[in-house]
N, CA and C atoms as a LAMMPS dump frame, in Angstrom:
ITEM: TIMESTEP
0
ITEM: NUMBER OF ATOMS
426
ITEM: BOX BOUNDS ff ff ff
-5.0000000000000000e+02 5.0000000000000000e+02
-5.0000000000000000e+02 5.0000000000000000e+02
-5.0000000000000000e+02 5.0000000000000000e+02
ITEM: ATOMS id mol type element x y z
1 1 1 N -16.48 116.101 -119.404
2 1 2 C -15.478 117.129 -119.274
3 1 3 C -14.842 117.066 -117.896
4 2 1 N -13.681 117.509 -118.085
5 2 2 C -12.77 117.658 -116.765
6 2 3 C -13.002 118.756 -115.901
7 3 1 N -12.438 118.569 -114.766
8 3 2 C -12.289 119.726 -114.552
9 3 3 C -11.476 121.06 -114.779
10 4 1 N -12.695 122.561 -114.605
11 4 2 C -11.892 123.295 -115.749
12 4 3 C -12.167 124.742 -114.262
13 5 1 N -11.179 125.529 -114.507
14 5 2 C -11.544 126.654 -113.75
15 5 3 C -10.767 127.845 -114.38
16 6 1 N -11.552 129.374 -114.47
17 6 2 C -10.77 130.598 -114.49
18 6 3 C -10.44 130.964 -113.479
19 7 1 N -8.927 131.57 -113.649
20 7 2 C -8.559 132.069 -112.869
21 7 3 C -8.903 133.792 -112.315
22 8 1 N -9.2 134.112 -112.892
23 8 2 C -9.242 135.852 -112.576
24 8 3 C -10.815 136.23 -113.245
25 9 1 N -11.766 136.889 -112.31
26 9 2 C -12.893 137.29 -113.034
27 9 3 C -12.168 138.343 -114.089
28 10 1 N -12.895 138.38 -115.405
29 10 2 C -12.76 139.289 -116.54
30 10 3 C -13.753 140.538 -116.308
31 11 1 N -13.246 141.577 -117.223
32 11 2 C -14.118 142.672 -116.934
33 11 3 C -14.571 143.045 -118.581
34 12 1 N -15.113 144.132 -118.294
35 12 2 C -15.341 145.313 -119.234
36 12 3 C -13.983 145.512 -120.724
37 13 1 N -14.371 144.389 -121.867
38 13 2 C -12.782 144.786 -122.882
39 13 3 C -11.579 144.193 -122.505
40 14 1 N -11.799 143.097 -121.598
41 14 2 C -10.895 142.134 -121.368
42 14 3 C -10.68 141.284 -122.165
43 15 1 N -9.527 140.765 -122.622
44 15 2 C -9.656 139.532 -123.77
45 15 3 C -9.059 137.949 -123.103
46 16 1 N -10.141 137.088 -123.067
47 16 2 C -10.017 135.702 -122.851
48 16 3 C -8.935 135.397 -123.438
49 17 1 N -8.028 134.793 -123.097
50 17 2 C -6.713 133.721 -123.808
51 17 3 C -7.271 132.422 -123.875
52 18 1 N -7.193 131.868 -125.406
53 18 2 C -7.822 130.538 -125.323
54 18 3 C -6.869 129.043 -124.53
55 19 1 N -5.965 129.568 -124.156
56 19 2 C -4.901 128.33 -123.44
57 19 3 C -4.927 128.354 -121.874
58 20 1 N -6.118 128.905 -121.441
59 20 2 C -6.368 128.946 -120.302
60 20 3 C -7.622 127.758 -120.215
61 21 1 N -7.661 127.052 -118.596
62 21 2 C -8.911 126.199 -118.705
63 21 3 C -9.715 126.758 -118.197
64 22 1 N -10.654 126.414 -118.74
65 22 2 C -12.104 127.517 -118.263
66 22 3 C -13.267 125.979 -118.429
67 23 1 N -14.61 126.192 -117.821
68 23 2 C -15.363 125.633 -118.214
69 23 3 C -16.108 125.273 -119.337
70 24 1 N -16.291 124.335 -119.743
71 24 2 C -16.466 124.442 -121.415
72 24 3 C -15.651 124.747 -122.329
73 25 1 N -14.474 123.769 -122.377
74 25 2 C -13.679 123.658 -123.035
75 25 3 C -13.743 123.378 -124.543
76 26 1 N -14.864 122.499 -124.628
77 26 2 C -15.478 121.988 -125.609
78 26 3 C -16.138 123.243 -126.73
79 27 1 N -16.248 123.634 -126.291
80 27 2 C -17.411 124.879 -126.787
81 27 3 C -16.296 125.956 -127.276
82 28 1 N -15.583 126.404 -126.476
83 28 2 C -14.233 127.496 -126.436
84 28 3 C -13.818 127.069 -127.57
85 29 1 N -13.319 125.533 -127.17
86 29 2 C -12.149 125.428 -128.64
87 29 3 C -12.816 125.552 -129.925
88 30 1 N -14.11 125.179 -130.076
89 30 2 C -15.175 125.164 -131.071
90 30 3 C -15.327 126.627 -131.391
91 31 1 N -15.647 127.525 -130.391
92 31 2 C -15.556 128.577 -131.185
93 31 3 C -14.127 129.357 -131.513
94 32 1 N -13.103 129.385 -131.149
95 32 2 C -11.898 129.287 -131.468
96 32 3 C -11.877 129.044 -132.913
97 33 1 N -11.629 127.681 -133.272
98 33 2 C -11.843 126.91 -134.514
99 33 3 C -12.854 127.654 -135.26
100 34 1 N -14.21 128.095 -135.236
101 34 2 C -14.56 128.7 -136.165
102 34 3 C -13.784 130.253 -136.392
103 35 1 N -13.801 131.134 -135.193
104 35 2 C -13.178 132.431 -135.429
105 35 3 C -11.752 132.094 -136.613
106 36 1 N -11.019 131.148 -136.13
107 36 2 C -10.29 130.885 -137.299
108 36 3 C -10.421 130.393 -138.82
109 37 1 N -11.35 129.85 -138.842
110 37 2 C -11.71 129.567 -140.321
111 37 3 C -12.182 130.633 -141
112 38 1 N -12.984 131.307 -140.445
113 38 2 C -13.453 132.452 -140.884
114 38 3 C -12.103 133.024 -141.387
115 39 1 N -11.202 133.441 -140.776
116 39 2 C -9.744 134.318 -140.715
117 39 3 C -9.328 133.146 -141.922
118 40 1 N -9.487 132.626 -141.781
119 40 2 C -8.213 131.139 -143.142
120 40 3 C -8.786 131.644 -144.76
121 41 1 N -10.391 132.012 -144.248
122 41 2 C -11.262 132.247 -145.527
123 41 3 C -11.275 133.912 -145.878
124 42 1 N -10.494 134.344 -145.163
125 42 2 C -10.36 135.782 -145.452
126 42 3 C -11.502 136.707 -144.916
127 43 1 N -12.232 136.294 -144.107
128 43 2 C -13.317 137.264 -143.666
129 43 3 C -12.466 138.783 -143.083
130 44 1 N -13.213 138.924 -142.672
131 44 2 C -12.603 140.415 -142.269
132 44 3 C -13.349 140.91 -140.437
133 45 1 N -12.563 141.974 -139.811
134 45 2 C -13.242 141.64 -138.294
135 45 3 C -13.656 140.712 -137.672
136 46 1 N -13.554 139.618 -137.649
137 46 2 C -13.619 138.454 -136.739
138 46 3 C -13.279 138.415 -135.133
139 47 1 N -14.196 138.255 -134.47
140 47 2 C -15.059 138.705 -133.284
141 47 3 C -15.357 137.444 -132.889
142 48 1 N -14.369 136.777 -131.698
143 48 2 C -15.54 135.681 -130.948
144 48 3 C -15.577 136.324 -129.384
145 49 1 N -16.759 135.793 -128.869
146 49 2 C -17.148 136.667 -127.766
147 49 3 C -17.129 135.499 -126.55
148 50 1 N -17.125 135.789 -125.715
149 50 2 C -17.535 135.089 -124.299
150 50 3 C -18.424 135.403 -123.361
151 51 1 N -19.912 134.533 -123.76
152 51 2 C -21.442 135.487 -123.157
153 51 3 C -21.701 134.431 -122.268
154 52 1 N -20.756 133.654 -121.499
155 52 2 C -20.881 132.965 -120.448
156 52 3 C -20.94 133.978 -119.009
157 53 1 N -22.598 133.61 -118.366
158 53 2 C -22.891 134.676 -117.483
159 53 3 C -23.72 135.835 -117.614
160 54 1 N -23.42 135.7 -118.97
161 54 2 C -24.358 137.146 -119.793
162 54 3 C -25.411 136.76 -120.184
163 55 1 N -25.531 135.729 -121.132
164 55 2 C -26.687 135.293 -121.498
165 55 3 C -26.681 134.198 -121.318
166 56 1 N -27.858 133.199 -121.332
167 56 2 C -28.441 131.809 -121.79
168 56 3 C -28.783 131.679 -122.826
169 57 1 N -28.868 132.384 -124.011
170 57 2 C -29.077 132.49 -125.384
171 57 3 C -27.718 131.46 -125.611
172 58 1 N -26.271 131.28 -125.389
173 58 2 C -25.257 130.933 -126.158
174 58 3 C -23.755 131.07 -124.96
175 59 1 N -23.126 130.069 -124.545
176 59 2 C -21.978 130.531 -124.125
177 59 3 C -21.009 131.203 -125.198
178 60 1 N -21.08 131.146 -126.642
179 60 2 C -19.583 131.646 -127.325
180 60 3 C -20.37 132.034 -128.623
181 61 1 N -20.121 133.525 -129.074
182 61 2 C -20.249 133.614 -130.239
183 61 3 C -19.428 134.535 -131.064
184 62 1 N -19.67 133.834 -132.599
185 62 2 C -18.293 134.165 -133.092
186 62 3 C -19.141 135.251 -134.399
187 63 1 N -18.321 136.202 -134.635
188 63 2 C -18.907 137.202 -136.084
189 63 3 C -18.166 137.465 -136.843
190 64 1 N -18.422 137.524 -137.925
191 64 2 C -17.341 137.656 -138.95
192 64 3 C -17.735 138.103 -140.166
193 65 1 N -17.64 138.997 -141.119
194 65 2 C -17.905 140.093 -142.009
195 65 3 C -17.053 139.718 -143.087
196 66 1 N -18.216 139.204 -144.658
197 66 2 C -17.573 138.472 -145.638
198 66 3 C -18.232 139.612 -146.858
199 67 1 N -17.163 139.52 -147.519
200 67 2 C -17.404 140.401 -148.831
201 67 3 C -18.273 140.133 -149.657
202 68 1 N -18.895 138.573 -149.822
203 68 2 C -19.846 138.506 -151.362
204 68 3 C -20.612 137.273 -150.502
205 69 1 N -21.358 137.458 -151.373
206 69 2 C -22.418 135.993 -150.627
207 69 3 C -21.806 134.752 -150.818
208 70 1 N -20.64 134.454 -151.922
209 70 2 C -20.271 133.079 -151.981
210 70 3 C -19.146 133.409 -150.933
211 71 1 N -18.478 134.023 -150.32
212 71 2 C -17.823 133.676 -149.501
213 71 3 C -18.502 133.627 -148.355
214 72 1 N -19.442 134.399 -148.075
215 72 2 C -20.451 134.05 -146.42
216 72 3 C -20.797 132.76 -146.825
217 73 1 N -21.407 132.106 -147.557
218 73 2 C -21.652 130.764 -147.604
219 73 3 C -20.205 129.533 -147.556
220 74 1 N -19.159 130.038 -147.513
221 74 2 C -18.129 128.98 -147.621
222 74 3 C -17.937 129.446 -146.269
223 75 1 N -17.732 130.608 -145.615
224 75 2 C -17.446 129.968 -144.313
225 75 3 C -18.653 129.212 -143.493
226 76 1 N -19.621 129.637 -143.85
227 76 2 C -20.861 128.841 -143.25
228 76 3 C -20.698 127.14 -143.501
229 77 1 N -20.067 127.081 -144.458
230 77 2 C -19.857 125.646 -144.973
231 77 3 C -19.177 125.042 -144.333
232 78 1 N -18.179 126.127 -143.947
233 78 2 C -16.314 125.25 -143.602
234 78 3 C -17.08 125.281 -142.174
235 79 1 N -17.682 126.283 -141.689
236 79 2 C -18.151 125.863 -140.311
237 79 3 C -18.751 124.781 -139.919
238 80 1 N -19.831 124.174 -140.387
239 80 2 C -20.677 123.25 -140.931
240 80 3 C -20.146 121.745 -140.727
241 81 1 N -19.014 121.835 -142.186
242 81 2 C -17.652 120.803 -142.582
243 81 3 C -17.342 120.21 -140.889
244 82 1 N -16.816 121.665 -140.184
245 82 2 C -15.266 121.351 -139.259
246 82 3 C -16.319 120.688 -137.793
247 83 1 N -17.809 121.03 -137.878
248 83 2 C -18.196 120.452 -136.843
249 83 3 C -18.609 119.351 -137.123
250 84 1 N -19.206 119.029 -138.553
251 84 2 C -19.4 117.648 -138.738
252 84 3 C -18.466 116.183 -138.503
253 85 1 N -16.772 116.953 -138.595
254 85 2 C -15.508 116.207 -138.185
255 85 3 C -15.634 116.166 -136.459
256 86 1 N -15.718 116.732 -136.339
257 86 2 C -15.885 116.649 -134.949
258 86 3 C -16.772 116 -133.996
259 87 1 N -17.972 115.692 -134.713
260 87 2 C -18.933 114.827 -134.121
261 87 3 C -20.264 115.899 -133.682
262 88 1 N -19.956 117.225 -134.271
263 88 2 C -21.073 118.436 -133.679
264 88 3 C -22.056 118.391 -134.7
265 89 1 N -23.491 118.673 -134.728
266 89 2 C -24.06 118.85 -135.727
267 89 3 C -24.829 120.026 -135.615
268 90 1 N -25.05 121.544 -136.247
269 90 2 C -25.692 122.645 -135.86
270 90 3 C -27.029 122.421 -135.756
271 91 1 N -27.61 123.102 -134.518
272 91 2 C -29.045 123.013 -134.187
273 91 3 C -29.979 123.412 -135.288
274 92 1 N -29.412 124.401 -136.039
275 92 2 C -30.022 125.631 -136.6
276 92 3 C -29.137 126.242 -138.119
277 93 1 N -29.409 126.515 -138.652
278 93 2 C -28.65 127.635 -139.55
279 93 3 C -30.289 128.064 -140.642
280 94 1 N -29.815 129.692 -140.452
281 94 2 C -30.423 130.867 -141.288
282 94 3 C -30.169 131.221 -141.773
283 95 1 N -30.474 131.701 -143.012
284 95 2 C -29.832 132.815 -144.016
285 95 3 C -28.766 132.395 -144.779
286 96 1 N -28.75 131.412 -145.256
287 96 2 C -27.878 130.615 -146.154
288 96 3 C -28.374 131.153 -147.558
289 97 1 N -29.382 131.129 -147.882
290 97 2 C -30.364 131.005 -148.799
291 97 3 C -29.638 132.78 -149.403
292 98 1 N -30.399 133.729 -148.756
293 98 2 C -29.803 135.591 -148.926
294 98 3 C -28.515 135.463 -149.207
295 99 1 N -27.653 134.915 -148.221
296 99 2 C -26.134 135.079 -147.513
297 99 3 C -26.167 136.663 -147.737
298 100 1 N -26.828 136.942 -146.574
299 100 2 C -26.402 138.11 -146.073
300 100 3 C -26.113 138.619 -144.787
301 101 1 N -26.647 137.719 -143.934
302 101 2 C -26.455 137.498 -142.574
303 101 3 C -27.127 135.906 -142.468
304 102 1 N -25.874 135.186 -141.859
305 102 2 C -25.832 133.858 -141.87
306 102 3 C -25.704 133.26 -140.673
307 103 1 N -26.355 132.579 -139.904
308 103 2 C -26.53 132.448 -138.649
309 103 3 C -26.041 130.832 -138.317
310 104 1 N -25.313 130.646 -138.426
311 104 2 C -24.91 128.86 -137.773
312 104 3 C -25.139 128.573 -136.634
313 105 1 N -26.088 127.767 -135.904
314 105 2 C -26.424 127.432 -134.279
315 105 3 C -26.053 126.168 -133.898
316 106 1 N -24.885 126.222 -133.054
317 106 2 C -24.339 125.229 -132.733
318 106 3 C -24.825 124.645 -131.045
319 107 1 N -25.486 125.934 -130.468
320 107 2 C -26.615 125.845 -129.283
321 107 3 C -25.146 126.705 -128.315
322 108 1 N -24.359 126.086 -128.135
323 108 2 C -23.102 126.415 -127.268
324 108 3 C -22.217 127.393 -127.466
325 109 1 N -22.005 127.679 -129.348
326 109 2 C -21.941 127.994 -129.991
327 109 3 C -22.399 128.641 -130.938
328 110 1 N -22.615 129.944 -131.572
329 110 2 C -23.078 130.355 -132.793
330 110 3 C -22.313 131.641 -133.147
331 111 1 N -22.517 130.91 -134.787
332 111 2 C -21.804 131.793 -135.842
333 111 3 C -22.561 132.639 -136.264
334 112 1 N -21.862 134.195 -136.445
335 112 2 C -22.815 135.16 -137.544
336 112 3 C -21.737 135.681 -138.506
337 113 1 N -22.383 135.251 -139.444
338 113 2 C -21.474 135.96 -140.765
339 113 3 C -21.854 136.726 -141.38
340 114 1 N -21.689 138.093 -141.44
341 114 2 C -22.487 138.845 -142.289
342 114 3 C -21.895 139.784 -143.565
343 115 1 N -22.631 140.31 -144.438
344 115 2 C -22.263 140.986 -145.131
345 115 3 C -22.137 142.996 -143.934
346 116 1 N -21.22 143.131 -145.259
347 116 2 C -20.546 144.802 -144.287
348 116 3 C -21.75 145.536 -144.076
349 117 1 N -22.613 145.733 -144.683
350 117 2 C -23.834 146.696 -144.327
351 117 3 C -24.787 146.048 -143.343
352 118 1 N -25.083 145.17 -143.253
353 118 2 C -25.906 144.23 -142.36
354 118 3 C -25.194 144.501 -141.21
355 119 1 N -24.074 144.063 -141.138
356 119 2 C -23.073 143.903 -139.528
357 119 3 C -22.903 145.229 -139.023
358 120 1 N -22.93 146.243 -139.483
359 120 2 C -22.612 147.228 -139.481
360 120 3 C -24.248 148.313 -138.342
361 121 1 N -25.008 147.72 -138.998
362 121 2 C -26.317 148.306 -138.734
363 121 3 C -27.005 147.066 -137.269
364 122 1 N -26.444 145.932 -137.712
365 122 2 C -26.89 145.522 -136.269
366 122 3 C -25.954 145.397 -135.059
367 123 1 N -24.969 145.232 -135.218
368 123 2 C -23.657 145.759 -133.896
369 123 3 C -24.144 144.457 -133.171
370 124 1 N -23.546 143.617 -133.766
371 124 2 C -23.806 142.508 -132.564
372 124 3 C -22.435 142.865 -131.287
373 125 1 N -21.305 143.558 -131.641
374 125 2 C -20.363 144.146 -130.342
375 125 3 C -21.353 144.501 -129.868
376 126 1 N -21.85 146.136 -130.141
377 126 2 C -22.295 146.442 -129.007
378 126 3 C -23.609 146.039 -128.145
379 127 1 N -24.426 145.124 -128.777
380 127 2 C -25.016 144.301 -128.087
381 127 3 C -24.458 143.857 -126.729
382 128 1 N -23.163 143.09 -127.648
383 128 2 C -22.386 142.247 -126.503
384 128 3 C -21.226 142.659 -125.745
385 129 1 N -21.518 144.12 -125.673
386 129 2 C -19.927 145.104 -125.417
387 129 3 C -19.294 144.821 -124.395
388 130 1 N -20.633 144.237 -123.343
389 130 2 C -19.451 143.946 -121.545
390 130 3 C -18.61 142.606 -121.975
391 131 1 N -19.162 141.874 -122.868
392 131 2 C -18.426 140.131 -122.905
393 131 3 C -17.25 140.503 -123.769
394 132 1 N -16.356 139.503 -122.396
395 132 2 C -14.929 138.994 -123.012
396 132 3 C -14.701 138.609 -124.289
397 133 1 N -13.687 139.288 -125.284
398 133 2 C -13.192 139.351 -125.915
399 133 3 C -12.366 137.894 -126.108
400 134 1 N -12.274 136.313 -127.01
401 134 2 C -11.708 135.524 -127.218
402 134 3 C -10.755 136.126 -127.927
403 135 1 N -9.304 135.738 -127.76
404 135 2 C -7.724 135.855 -127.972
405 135 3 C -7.79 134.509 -129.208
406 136 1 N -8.316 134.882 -130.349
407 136 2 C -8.466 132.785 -130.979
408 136 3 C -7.414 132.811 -132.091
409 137 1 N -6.551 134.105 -132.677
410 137 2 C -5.191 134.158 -133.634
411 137 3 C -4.297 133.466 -133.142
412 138 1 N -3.854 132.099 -134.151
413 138 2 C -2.664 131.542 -133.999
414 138 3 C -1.183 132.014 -133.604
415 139 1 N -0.753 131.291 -132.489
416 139 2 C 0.585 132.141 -132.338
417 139 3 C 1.548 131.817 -133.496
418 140 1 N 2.232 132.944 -133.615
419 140 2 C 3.124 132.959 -134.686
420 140 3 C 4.438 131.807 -135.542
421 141 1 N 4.425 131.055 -133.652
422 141 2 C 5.545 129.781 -133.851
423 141 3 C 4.735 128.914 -134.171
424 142 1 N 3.048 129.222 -134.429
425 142 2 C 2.459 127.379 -134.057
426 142 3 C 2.418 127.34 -135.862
């Protein structure tokens, strides 16, 4: 990787713009790319976070709230799919099997997909309420 720098410390409900260089570019655009598939597949609330600084558990994680178990499993899939193109392979994945909360571990990266009552009762926001907010919706001209 190149070199990458932010410009402005973020705060409290700040939202990251993904066209900025930051460290771990690699990882950003990756979770980017999933927050969007999720959105392509119709999930609903889609949430990628920026826990760089916050934790060592994960620099980027993305959540996303799917109506039926075959759709938590297709984005788990398409997630799966879009890193296997890429040359990524997930460390980890849970809860495929339920699809009720679906955990993709990309180590740098991780996905949670959950069903509405699950997501609802564990608040991975407010877990992660101080971390930056990723900006990952396509602009309108692209």
């Amino acid at each position: 990787m190149g070199k990458c720098r932010r410009s402005a410390r973020l705060g409290f409900g700040d939202t990251l713009r993904y066209d900025v260089v930051v460290p771990g570019g690699n990882a950003l655009q990756l979770a980017i790319e999933f927050a969007r598939l999720a959105s392509d597949l119709k999930a609903d609330d889609v949430v990628a976070l920026d826990l760089r600084g916050i934790t060592s558990v994960t620099d980027f994680t993305v959540i996303a709230t799917g109506a039926s178990d075959r759709q938590l499993r297709a984005i788990a899939d398409a997630a799966m799919e879009y890193g296997r193109k890429i040359g990524e392979k997930p460390y980890g994945v849970d809860g495929y099997e339920n699809a009720i909360w679906i955990v993709v571990d990309f180590v740098d990266v991780v996905l949670h997909v959950f069903a509405k009552p699950y997501r609802e009762y564990y608040d991975l926001e407010l877990l992660w309420g101080d971390a930056p907010r990723l900006q990952w919706a396509r602009s309108e001209s692209a």
